[in-house]
Backbone as a printed PyTorch tensor [residue, N CA C, xyz], in Angstrom:
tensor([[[213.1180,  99.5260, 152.4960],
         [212.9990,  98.5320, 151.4730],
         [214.0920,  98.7570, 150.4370]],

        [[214.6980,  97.6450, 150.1630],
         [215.7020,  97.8540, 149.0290],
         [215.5840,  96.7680, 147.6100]],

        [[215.1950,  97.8380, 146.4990],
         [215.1230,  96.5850, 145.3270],
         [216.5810,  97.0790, 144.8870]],

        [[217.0050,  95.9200, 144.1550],
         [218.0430,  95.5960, 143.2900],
         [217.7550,  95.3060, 142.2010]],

        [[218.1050,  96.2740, 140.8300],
         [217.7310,  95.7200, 139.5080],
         [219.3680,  95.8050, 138.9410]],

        [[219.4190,  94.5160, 138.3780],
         [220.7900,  94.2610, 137.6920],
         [220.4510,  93.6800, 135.9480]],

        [[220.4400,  95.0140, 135.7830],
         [219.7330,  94.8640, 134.1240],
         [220.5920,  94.2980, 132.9480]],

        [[221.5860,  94.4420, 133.0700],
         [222.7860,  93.2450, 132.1280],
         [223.9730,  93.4020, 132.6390]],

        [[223.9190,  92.7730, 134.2170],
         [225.2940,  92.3220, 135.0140],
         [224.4420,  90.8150, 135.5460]],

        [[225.1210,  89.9430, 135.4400],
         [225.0290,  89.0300, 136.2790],
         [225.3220,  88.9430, 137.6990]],

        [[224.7540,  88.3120, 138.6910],
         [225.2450,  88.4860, 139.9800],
         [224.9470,  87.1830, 140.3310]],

        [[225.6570,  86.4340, 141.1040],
         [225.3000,  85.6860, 141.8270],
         [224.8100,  85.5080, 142.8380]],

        [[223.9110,  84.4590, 143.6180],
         [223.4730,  84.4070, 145.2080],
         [224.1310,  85.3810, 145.6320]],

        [[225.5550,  84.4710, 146.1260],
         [226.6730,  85.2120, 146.9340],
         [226.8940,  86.3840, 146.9300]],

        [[226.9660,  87.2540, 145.7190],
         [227.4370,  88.3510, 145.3740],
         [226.3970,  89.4190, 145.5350]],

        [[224.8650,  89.1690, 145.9550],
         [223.5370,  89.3090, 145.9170],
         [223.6820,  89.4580, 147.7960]],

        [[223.8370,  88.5930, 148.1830],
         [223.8530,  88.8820, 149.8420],
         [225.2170,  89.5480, 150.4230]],

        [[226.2730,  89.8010, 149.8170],
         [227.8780,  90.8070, 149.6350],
         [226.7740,  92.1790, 150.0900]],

        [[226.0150,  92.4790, 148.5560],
         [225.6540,  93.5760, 148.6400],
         [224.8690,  94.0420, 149.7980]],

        [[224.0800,  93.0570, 150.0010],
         [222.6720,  93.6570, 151.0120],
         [223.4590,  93.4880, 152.5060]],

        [[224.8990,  92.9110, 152.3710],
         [225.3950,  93.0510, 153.6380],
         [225.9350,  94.3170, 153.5440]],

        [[227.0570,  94.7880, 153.0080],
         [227.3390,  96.0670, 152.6690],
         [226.3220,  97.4800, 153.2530]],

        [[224.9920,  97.5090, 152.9710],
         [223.6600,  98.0270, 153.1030],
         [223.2340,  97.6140, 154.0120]],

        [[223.7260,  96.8980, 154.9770],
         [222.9930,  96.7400, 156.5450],
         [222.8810,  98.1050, 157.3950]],

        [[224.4220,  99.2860, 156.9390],
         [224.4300, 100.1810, 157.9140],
         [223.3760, 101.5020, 157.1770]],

        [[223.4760, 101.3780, 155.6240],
         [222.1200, 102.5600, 155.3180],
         [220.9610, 101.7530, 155.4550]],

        [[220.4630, 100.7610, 156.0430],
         [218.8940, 100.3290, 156.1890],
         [218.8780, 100.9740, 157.6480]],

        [[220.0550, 100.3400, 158.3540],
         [219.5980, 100.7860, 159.7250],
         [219.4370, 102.3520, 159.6670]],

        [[220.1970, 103.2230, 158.7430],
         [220.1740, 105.1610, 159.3050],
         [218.8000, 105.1550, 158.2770]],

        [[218.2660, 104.6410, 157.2070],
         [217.0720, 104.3600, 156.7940],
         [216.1140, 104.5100, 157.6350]],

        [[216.0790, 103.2810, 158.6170],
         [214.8550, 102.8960, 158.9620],
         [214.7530, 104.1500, 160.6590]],

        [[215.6000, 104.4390, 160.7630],
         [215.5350, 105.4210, 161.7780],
         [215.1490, 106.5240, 161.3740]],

        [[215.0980, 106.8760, 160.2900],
         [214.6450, 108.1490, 159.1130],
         [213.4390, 108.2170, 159.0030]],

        [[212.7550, 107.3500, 158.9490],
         [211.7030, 106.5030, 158.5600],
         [211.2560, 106.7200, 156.8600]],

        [[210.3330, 105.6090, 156.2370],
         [209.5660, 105.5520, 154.8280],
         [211.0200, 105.7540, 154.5390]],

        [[211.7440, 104.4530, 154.0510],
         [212.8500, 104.5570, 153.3780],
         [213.3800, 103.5150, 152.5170]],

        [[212.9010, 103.9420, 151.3390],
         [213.0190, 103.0310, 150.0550],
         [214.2400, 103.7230, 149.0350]],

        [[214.8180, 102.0300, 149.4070],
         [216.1980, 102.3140, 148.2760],
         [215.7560, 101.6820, 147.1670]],

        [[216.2750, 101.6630, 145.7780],
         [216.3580, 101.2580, 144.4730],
         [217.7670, 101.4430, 143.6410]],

        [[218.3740, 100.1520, 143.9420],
         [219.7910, 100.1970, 142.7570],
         [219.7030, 100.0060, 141.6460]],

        [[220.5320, 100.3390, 140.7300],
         [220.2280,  99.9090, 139.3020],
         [221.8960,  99.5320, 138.8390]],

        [[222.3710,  98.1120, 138.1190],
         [223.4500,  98.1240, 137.9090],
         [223.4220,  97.6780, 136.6830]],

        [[224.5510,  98.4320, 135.7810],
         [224.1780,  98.3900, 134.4240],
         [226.0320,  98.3220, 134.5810]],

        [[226.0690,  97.7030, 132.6400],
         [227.7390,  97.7560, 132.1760],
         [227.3210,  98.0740, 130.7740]],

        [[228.3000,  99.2330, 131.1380],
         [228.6750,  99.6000, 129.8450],
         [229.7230,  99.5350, 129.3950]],

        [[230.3200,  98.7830, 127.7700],
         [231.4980,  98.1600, 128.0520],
         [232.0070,  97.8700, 128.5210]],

        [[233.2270,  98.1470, 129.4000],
         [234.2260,  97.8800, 130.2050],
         [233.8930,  98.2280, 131.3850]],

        [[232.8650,  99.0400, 131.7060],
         [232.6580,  99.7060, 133.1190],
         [231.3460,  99.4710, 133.3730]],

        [[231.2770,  99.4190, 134.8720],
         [230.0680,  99.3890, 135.7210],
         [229.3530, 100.9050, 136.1780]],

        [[228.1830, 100.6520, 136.0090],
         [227.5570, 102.0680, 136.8570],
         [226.4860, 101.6880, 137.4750]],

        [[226.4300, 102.1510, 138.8670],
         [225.5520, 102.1320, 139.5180],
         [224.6810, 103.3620, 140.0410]],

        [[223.2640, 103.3070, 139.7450],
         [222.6100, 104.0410, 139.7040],
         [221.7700, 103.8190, 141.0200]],

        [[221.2790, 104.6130, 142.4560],
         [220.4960, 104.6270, 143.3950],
         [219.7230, 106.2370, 143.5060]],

        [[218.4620, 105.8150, 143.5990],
         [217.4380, 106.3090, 143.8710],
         [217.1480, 106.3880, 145.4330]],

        [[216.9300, 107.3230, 146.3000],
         [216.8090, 107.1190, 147.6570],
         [215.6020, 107.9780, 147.7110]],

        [[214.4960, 107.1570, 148.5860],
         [213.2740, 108.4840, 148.7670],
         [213.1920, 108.0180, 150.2140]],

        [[213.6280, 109.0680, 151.5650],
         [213.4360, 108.9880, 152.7530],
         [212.8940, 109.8410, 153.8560]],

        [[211.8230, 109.7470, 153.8380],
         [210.8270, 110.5920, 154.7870],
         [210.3770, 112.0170, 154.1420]],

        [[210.3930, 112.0490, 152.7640],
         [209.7910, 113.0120, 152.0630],
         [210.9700, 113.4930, 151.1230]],

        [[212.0520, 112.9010, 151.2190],
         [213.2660, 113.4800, 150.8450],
         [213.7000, 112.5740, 149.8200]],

        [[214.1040, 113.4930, 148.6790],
         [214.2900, 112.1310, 147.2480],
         [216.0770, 112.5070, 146.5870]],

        [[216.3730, 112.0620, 147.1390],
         [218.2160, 112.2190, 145.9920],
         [218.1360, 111.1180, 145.4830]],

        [[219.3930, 111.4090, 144.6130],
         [219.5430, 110.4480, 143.2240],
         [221.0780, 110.3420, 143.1990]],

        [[222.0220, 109.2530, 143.0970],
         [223.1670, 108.8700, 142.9620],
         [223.4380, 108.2890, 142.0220]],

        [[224.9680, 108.4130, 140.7840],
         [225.4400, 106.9870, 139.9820],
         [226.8240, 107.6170, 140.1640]],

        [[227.2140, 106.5640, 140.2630],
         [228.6240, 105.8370, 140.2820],
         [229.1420, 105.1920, 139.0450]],

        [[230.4650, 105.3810, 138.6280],
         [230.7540, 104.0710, 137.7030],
         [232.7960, 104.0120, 137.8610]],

        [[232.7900, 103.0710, 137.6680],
         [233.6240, 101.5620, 138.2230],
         [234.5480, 101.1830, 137.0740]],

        [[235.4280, 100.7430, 137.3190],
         [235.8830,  99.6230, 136.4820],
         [235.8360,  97.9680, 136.4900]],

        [[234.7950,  98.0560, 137.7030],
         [234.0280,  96.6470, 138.0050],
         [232.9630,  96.8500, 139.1960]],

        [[231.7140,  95.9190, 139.2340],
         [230.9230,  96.0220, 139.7550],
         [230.9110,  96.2870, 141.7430]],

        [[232.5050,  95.6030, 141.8260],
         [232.4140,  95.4590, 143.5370],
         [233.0740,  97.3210, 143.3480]],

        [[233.6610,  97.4240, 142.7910],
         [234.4940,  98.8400, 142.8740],
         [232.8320, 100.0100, 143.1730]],

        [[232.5270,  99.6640, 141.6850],
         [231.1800, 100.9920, 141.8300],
         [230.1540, 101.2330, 142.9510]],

        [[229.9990,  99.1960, 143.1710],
         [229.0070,  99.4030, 144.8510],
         [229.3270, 100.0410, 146.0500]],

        [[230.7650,  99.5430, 146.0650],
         [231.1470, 100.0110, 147.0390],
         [231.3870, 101.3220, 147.9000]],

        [[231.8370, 102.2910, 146.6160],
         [231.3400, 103.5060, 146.4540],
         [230.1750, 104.0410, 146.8730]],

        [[229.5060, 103.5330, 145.9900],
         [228.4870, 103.9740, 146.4550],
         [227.4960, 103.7590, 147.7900]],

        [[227.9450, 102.5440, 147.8280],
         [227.0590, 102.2520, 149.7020],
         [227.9590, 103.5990, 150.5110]],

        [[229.2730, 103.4570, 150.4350],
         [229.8660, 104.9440, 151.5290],
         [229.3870, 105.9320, 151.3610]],

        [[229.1590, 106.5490, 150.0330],
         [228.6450, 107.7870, 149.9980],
         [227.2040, 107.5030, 150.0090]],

        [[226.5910, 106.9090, 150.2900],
         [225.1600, 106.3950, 150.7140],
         [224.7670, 106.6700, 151.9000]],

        [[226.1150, 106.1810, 152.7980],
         [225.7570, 105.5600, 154.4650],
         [226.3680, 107.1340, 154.8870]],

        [[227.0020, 107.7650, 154.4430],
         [227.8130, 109.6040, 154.8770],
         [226.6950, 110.3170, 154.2820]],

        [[225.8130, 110.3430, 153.4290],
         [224.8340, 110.6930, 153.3320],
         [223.3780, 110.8760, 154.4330]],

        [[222.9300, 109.5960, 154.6430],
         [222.0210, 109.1160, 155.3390],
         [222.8080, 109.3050, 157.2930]],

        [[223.6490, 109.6340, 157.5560],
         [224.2550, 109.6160, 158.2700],
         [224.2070, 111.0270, 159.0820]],

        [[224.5490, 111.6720, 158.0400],
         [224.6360, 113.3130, 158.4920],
         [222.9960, 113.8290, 158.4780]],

        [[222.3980, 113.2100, 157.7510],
         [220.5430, 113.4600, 157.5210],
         [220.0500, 113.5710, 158.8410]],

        [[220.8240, 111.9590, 159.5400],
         [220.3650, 111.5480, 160.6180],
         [221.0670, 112.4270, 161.9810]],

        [[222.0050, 112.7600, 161.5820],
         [222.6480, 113.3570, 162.7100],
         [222.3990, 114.9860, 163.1090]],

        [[221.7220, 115.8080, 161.8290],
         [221.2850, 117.1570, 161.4220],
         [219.7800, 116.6280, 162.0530]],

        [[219.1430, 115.7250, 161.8560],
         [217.2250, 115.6450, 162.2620],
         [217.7190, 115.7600, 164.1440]],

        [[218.6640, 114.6810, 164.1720],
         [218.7290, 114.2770, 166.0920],
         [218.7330, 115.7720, 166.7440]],

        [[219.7890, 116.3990, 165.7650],
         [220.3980, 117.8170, 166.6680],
         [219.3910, 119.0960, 166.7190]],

        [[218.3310, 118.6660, 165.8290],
         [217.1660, 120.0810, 165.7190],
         [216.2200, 119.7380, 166.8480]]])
């Protein structure tokens, strides 16, 4: 499950389904994990973006923020080090 809270950034539709496309490849190492709830948080502060994710997956809770000099910069970031995260989780559970 993934909520998106965009607490004083605007986003549009478009820019709203960008993201959750981006996040197609950590739902899928997610849902193979299993019980895997994401939560973004995108905030601006002045001039810069930060993005804040919460990950709790199969008993396992990390915490990520990022910040940007614009909102596609900080996501983006952060979905990679999201999906190299969730990735190696998945690839360390397969190999035990």
């Amino acid at each position: 499950m993934i909520q998106l809270n965009t607490e004083n950034v605007l986003l549009k539709p478009s820019q709203r389904r960008q993201i959750t496309a981006w996040l197609k490849r950590a739902v899928k190492y997610g849902q193979r994990l299993g019980a895997f709830t994401l939560n973004l948080t995108l905030l601006r502060h002045g001039r810069h973006c930060e993005v804040r994710a919460d990950v709790k997956c199969d008993g396992e809770t990390f915490h990520y923020h990022n910040r940007g000099s614009d909102w596609r910069d900080a996501m983006h970031q952060m979905v990679q080090i999201l999906v190299a995260r969730l990735h190696s989780q998945w690839v360390m559970r397969s190999a035990a």
